[in-house]
ROPAKE-77642 format. One record per atom (N, C-alpha, C): chain; atom name; residue in three letters; y, x, z. Coordinates in nm, 3 decimals. Layout:
 chain name resn      py      px      pz
     A   CA  ala       Y       X       Z
...
This chain:
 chain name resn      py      px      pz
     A    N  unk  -0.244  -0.298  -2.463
     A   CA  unk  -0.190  -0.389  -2.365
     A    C  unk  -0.134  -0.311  -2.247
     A    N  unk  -0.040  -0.376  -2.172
     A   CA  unk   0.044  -0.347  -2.081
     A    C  unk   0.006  -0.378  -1.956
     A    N  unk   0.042  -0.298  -1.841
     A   CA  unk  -0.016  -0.339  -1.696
     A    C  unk  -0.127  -0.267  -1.663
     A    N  unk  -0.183  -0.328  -1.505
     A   CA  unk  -0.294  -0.269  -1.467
     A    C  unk  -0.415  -0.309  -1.541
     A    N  unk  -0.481  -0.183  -1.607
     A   CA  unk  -0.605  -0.223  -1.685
     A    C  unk  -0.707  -0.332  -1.525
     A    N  unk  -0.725  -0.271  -1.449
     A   CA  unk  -0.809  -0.353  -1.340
     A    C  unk  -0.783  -0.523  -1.398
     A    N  unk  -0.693  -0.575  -1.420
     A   CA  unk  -0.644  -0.706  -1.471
     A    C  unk  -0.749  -0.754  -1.530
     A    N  unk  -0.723  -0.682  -1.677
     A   CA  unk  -0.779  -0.700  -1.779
     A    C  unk  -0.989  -0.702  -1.756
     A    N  unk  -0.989  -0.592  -1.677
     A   CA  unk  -1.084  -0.550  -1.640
     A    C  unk  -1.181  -0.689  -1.574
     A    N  unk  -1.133  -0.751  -1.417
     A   CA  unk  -1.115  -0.865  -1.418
     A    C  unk  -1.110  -0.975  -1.493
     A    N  unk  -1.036  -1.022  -1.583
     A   CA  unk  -1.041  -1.135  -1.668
     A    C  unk  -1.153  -1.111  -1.791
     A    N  unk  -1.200  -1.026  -1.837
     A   CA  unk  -1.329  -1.026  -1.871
     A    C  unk  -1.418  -1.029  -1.810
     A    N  unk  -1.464  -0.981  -1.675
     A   CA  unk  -1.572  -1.012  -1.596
     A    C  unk  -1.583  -1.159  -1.534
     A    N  unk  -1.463  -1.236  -1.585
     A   CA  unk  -1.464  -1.391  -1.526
     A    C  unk  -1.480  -1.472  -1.633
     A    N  unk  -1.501  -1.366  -1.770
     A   CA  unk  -1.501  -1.438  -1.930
     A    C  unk  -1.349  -1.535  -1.946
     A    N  unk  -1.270  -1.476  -1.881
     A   CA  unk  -1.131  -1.556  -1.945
     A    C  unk  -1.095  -1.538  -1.974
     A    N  unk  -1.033  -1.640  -2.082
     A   CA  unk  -0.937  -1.613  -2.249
     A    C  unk  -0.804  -1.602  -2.215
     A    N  unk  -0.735  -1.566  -2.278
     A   CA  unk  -0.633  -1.569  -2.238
     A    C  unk  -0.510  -1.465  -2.357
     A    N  unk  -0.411  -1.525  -2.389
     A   CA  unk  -0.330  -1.506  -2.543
     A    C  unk  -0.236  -1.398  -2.463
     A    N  unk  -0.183  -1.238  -2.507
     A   CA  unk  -0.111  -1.197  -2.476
     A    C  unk   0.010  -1.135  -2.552
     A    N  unk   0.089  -1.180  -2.454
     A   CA  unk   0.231  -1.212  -2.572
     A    C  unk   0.333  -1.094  -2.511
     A    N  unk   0.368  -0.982  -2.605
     A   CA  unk   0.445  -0.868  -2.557
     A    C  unk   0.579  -0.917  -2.534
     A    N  unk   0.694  -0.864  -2.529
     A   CA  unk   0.796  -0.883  -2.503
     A    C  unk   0.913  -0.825  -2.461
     A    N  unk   1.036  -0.818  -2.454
     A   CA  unk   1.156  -0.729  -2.431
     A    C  unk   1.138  -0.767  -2.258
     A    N  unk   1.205  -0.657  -2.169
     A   CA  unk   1.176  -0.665  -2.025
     A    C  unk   1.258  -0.848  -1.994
     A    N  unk   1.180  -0.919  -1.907
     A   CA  unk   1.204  -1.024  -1.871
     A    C  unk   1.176  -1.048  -1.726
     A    N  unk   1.285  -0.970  -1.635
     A   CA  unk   1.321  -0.973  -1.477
     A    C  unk   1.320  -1.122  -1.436
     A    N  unk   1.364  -1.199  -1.503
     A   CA  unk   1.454  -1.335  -1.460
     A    C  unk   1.318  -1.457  -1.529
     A    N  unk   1.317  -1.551  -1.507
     A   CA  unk   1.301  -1.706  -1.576
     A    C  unk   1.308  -1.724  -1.672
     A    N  unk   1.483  -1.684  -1.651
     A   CA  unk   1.568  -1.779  -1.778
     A    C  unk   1.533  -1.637  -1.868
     A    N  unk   1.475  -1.561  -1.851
     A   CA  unk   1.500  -1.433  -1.959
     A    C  unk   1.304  -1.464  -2.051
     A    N  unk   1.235  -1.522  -1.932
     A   CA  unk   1.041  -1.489  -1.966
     A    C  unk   1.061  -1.626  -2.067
     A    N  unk   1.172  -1.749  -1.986
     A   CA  unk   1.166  -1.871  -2.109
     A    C  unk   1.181  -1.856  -2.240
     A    N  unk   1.236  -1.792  -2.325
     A   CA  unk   1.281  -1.713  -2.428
     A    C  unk   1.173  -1.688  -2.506
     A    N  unk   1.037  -1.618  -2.451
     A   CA  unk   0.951  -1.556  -2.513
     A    C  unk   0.830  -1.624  -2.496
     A    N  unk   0.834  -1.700  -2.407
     A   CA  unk   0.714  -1.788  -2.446
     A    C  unk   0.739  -1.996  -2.453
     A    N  unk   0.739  -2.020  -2.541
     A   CA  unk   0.782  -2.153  -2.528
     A    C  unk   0.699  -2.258  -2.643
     A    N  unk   0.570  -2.228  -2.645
     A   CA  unk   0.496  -2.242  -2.703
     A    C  unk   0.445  -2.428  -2.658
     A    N  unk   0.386  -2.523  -2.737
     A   CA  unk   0.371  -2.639  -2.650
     A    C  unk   0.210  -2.657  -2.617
     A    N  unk   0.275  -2.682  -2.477
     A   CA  unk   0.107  -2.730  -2.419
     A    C  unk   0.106  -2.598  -2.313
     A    N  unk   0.212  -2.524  -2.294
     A   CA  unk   0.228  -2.409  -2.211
     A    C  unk   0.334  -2.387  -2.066
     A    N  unk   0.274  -2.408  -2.000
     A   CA  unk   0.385  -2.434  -1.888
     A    C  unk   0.425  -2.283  -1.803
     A    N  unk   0.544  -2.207  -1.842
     A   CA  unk   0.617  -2.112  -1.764
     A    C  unk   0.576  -2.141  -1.622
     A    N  unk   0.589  -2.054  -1.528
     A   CA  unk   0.585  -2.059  -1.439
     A    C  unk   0.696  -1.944  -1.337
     A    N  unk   0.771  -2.020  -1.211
     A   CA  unk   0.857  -1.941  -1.167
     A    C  unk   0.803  -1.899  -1.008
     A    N  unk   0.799  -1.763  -0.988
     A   CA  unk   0.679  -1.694  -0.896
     A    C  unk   0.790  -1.597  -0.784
     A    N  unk   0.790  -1.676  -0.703
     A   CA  unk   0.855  -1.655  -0.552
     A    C  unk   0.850  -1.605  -0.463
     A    N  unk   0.838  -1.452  -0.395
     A   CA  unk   0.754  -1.391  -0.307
     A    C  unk   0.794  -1.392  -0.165
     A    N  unk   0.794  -1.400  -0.083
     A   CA  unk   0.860  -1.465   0.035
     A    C  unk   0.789  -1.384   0.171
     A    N  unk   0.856  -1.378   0.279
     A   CA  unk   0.840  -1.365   0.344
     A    C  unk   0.909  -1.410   0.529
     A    N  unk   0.827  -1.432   0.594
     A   CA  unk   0.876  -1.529   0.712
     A    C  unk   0.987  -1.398   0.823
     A    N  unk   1.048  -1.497   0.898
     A   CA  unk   1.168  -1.389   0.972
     A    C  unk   1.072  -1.286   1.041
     A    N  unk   0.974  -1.264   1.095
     A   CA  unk   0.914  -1.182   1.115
     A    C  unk   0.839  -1.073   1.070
     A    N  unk   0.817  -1.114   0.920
     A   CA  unk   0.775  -0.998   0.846
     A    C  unk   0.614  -1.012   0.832
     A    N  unk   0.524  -1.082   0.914
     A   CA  unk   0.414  -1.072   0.956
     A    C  unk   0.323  -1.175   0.888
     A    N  unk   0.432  -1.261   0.783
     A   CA  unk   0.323  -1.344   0.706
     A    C  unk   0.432  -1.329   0.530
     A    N  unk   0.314  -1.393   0.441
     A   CA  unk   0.370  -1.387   0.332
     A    C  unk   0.343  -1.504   0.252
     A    N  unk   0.423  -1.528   0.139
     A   CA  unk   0.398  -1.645   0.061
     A    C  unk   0.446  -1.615  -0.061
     A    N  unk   0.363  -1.677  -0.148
     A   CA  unk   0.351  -1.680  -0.299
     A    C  unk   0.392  -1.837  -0.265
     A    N  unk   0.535  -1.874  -0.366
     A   CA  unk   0.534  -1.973  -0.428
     A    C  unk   0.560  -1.957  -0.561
     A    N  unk   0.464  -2.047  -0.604
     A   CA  unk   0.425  -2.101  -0.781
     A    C  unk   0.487  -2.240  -0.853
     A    N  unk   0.617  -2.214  -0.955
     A   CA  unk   0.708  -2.329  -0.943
     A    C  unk   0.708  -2.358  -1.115
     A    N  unk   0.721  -2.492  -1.138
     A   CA  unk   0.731  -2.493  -1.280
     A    C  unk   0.839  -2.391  -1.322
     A    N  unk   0.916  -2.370  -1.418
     A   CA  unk   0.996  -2.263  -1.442
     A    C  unk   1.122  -2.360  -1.435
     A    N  unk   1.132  -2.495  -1.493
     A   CA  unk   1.253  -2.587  -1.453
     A    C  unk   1.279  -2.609  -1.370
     A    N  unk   1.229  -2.568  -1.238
     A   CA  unk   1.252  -2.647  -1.133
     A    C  unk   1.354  -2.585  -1.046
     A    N  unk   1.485  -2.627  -0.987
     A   CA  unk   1.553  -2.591  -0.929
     A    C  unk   1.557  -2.570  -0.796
     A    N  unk   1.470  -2.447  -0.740
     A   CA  unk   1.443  -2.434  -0.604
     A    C  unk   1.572  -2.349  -0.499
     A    N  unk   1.566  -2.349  -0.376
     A   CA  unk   1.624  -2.282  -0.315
     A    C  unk   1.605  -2.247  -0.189
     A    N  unk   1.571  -2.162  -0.141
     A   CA  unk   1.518  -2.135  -0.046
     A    C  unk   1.508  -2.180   0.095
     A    N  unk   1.628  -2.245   0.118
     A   CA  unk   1.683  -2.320   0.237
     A    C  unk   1.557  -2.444   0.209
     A    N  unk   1.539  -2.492   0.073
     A   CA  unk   1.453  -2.631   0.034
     A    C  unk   1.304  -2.558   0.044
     A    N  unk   1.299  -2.442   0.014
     A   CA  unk   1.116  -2.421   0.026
     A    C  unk   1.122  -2.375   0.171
     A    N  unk   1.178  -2.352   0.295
     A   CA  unk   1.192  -2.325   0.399
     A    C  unk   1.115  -2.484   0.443
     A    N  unk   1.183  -2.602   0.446
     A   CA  unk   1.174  -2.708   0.494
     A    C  unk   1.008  -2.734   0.419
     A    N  unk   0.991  -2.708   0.331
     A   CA  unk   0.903  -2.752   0.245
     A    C  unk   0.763  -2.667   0.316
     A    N  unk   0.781  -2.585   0.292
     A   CA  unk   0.686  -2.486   0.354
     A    C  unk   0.641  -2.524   0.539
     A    N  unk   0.758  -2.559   0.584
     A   CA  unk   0.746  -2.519   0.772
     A    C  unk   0.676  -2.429   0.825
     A    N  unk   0.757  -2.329   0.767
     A   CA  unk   0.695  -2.214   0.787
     A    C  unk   0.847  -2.085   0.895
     A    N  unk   0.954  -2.220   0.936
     A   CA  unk   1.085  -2.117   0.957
     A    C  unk   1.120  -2.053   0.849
     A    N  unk   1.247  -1.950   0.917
     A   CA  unk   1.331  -1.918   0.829
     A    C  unk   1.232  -1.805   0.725
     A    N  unk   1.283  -1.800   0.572
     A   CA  unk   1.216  -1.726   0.508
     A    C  unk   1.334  -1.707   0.411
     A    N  unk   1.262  -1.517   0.409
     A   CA  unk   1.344  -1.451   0.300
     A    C  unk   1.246  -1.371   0.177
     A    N  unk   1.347  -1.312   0.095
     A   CA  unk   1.240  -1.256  -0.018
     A    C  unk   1.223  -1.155   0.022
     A    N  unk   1.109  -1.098   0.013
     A   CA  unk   1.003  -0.971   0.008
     A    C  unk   1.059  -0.871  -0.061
     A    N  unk   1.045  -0.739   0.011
     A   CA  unk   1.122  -0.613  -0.015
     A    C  unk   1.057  -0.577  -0.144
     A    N  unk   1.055  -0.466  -0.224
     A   CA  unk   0.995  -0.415  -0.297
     A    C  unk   0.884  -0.352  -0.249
     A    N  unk   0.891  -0.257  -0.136
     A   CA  unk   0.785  -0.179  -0.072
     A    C  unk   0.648  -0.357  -0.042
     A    N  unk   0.689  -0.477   0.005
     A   CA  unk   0.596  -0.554   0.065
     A    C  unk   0.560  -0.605  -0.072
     A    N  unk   0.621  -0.593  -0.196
     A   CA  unk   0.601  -0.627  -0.345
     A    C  unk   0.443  -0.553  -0.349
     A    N  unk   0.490  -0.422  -0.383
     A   CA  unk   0.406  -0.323  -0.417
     A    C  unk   0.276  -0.363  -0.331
     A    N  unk   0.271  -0.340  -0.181
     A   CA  unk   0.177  -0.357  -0.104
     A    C  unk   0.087  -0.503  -0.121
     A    N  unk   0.096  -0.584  -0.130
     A   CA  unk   0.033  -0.713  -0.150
     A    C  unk   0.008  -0.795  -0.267
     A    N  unk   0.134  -0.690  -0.351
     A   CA  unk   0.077  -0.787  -0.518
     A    C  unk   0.081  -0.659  -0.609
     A    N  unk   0.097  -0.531  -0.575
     A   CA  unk   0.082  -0.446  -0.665
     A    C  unk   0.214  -0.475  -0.782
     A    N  unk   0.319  -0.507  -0.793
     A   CA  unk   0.433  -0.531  -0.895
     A    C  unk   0.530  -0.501  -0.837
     A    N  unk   0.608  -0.488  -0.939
     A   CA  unk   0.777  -0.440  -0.880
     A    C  unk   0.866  -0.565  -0.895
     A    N  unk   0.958  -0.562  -0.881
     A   CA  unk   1.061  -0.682  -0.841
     A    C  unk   1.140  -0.675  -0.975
     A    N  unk   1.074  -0.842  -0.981
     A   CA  unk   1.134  -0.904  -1.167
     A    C  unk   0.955  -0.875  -1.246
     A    N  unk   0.878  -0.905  -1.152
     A   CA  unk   0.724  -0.906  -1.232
     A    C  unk   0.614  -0.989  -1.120
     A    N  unk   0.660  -1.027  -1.037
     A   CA  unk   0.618  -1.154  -0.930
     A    C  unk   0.503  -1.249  -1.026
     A    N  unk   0.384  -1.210  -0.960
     A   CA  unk   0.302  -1.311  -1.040
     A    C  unk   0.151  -1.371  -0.949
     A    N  unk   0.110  -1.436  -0.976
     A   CA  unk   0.012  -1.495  -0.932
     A    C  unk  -0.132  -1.390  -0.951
     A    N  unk  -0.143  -1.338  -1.096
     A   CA  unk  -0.223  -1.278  -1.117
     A    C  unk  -0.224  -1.111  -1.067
     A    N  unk  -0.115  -1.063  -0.977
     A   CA  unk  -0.156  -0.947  -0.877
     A    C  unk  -0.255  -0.987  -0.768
     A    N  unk  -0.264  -1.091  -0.723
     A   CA  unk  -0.340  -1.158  -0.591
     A    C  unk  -0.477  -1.094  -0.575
     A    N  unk  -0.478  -1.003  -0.673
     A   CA  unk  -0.643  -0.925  -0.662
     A    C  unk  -0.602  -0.835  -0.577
     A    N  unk  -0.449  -0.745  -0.538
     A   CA  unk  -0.433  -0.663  -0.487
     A    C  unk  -0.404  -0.698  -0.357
     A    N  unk  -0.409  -0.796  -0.300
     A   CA  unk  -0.426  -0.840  -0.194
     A    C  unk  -0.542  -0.859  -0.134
     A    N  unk  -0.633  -0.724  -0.062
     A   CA  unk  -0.774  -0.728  -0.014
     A    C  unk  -0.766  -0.774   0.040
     A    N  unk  -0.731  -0.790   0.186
     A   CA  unk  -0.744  -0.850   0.308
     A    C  unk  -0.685  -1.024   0.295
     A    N  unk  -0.659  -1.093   0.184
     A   CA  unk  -0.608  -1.188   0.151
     A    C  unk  -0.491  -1.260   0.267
     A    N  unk  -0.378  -1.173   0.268
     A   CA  unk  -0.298  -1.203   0.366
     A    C  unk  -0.215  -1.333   0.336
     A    N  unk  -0.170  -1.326   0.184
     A   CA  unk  -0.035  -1.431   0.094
     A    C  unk  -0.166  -1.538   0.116
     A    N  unk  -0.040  -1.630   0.155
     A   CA  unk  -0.032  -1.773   0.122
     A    C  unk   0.002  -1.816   0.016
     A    N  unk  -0.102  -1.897  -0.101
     A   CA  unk  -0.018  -1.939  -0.189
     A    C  unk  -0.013  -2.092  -0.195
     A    N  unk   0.158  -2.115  -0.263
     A   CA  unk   0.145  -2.248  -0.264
     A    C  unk   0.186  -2.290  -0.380
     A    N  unk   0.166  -2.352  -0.481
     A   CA  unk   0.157  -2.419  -0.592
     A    C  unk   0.202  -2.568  -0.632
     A    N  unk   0.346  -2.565  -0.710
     A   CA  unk   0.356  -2.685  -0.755
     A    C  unk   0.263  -2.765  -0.777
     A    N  unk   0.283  -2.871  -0.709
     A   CA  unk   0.166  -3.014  -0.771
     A    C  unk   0.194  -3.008  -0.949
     A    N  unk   0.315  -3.008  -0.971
     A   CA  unk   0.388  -3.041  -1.096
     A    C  unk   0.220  -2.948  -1.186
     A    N  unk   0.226  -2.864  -1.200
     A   CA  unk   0.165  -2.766  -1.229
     A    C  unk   0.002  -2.804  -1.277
     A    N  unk  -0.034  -2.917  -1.223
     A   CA  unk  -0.162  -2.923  -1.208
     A    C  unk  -0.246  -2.963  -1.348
     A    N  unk  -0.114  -3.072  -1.401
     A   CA  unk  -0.126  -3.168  -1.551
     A    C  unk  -0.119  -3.008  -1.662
     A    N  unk  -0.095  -2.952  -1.605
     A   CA  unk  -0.055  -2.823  -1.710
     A    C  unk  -0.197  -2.796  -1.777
     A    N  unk  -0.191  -2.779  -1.863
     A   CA  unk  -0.296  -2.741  -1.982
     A    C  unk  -0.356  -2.566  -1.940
     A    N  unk  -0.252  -2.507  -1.963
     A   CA  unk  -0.223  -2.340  -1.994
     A    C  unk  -0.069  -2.317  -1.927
     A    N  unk  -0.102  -2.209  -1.845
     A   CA  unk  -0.006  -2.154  -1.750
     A    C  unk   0.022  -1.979  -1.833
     A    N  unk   0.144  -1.958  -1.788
     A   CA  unk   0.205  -1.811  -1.849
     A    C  unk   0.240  -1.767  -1.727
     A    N  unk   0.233  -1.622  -1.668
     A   CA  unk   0.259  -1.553  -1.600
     A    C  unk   0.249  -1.428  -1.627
     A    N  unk   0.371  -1.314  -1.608
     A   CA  unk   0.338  -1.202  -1.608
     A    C  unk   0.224  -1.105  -1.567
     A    N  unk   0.160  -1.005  -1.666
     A   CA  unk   0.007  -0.941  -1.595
     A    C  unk   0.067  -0.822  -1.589
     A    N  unk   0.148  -0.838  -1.437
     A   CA  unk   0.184  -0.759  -1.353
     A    C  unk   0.319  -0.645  -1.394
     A    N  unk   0.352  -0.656  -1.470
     A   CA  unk   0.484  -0.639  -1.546
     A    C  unk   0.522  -0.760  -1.617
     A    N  unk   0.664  -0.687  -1.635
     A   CA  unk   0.794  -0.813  -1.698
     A    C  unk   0.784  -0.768  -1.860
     A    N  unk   0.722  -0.735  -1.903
     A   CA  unk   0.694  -0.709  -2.051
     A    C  unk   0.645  -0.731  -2.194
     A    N  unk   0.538  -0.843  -2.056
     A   CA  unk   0.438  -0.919  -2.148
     A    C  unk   0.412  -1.032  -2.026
     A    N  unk   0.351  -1.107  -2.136
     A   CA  unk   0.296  -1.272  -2.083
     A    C  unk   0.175  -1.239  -2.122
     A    N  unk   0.050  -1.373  -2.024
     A   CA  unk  -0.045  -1.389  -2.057
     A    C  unk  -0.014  -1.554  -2.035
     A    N  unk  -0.097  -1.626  -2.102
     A   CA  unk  -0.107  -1.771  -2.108
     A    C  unk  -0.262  -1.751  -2.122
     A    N  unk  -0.305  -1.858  -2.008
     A   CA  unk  -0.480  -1.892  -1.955
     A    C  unk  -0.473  -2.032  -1.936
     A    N  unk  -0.596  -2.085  -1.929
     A   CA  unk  -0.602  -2.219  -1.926
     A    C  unk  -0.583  -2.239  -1.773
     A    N  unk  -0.548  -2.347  -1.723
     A   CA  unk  -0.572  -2.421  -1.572
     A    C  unk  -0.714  -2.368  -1.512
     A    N  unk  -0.775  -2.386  -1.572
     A   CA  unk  -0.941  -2.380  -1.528
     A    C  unk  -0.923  -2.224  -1.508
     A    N  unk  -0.905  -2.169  -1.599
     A   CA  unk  -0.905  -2.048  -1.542
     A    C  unk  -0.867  -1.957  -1.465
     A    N  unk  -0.735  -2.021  -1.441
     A   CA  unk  -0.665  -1.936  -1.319
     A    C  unk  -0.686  -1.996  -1.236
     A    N  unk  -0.755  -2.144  -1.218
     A   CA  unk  -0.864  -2.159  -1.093
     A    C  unk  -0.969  -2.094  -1.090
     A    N  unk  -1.057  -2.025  -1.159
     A   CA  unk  -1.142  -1.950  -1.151
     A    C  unk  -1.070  -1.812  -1.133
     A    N  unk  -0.976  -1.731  -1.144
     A   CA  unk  -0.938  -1.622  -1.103
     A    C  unk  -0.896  -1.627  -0.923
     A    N  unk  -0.861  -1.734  -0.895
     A   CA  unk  -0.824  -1.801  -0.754
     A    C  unk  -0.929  -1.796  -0.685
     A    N  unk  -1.026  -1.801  -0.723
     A   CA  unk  -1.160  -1.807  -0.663
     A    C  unk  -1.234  -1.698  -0.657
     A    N  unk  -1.206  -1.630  -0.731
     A   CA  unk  -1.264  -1.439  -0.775
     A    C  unk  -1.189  -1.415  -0.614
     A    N  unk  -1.022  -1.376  -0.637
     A   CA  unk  -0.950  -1.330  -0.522
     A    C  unk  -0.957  -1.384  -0.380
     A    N  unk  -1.026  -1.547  -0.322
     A   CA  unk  -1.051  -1.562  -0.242
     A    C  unk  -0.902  -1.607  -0.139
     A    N  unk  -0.781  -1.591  -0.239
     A   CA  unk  -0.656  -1.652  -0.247
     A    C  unk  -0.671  -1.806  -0.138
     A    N  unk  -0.611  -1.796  -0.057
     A   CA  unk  -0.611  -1.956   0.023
     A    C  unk  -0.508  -1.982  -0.067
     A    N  unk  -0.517  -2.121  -0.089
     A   CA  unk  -0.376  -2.221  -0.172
     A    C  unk  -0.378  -2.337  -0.130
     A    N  unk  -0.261  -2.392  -0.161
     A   CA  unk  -0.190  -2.516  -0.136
     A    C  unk  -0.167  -2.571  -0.245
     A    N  unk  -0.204  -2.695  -0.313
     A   CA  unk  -0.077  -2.732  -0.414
     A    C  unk   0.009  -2.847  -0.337
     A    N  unk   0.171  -2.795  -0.373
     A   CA  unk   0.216  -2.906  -0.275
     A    C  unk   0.320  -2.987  -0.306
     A    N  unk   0.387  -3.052  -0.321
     A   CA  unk   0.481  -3.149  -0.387
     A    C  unk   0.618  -3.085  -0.393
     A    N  unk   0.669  -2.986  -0.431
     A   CA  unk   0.741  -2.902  -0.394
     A    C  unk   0.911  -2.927  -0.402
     A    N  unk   0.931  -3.017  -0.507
     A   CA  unk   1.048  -3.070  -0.526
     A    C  unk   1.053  -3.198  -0.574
């Protein structure tokens, strides 16, 4: 397997299952939709953000259909103007490089700075897919469980009506 062993390391010490699905590099959405489209599995599109000041951060967590735009998660958020996160603030807070944005780096965030906020849409979801920490491979986990990984990391979240 691919990525930071710590992950893996992690999701056995929380006993969670979880199916891992290799794959050709998948930077984009429309590229991770391709390789996992399995039913009862909801993609997920993972947003890293940061406010005009630099001094706060946000994880947004979006079905993978959903047509967001930043001007709309600005309002949504009220959080002011917000742009995407450099690579260097990538690395530093989620441990990934840009085109591997995922929920499941949030361990590398000690000081639990990111905000995350989470489609409501998301909630009916059975089993969620997100990159483990590269664009290479998928993991698909149940709901329950990546509420229980949410809870390991100590992650503040939102789920919020997002579109």
């Amino acid at each position: 397997m691919n990525g930071d062993v710590r992950l893996y390391e992690i999701l056995k010490q929380l006993s969670i299952e979880y199916q891992y699905i290799e794959h050709p590099p998948a930077p984009t959405i429309e590229l991770a939709k391709q390789y996992v489209s399995q039913k009862g599995v909801q993609r997920c599109k993972n947003l890293f953000l940061r406010n005009h000041k630099g001094n706060q951060h946000f994880l947004v967590v979006l079905d993978c259909n959903a047509n967001m735009d930043i001007h709309s998660i600005e309002k949504m958020l009220c959080q002011g103007k917000l742009s995407f996160a450099s690579a260097t603030r990538l690395q530093k807070y989620l441990g990934v490089e840009a085109g591997s944005v995922t929920p499941l780096g949030l361990f590398n965030d000690l000081d639990n700075e990111v905000l995350l906020f989470l489609d409501e849409h998301l909630q009916s979801a059975e089993r969620l897919s997100f990159h483990p920490l590269i664009n290479t491979a998928s993991l698909v986990i149940s709901q329950s469980d990546f509420m229980k990984f949410l809870a390991y990391t100590q992650t503040k979240y939102q789920w919020m009506k997002l579109y």
